[in-house]
C-alpha positions in Angstrom: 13.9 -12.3 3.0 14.5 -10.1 6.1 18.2 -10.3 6.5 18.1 -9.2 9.8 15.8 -12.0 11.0 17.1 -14.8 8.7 16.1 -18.2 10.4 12.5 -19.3 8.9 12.0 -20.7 12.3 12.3 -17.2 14.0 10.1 -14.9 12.3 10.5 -11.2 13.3 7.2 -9.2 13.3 7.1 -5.1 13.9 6.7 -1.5 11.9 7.1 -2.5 8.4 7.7 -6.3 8.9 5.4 -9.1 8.4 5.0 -12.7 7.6 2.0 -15.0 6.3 1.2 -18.5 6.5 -1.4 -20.1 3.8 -3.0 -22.9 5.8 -5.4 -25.3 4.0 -5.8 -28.8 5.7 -8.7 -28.0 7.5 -11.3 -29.9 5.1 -11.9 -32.1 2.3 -8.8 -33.2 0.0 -5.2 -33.0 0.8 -3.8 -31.3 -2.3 -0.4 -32.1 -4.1 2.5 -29.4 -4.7 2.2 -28.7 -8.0 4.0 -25.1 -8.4 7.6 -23.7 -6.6 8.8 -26.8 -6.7 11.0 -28.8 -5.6 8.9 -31.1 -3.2 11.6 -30.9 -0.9 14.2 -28.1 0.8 14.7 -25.5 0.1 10.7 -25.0 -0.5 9.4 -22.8 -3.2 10.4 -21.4 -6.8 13.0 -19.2 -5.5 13.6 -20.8 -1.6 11.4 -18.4 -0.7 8.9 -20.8 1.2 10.3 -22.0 4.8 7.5 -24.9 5.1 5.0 -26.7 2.4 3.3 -29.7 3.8 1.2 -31.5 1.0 0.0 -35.1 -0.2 4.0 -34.8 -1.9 5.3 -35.1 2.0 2.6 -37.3 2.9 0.4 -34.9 4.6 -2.8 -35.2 6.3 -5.2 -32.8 7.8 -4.3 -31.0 10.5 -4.5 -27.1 12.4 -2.0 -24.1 13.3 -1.9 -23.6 16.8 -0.6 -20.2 18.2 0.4 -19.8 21.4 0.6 -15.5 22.6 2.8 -14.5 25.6 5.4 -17.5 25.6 6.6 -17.4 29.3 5.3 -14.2 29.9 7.1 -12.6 27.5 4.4 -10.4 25.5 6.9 -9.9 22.2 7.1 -13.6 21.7 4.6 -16.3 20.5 5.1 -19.8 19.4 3.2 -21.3 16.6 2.9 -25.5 15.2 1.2 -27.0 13.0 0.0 -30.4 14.4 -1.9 -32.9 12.2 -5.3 -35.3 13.2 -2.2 -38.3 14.2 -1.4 -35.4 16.8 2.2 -35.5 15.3 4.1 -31.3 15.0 4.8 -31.1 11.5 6.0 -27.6 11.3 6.7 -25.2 14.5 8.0 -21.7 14.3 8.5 -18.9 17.2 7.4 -15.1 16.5 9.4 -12.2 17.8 8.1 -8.7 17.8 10.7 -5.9 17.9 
């Protein structure tokens, strides 16, 4: 975890700093959490997942949207992950030193 950019719904991006998101309910099954558990917060074997959205939260399929230049700022963006019910499961901002 980048202590200096703690929240997990403020990722920091710049020289040396990145993040990734694994998205995979674009297509044919909706998968079950079977590893890092628990199925519920904090996510991932060591808390180390901000977000897991599987058929253990009742998800369905469903797209990452991200949006560049959030009010004209070019450092920022904002990204959500809205589902095929057009409900925002998950929504994050991105800041670029």
């Amino acid at each position: 975890m980048d202590e200096s950019c703690p929240d997990p719904n403020a990722v920091c991006v710049g020289p040396g700093r990145t993040f990734s998101v694994v998205q995979g309910l674009g297509g044919v099954e909706v998968r079950n959490q079977d590893r890092c558990l628990p199925t519920t917060p904090p996510y991932g074997c060591n808390g180390e997942w901000a977000f897991i959205y599987t058929s253990d939260q009742d998800a369905t399929f469903g797209t990452l949207f991200v949006v560049l230049n959030v009010g004209g700022d070019p450092h920022l963006a904002h990204a959500y992950f809205m589902n095929v019910d057009g409900v925002t499961v998950d929504e994050f901002d991105i800041t670029r030193d």
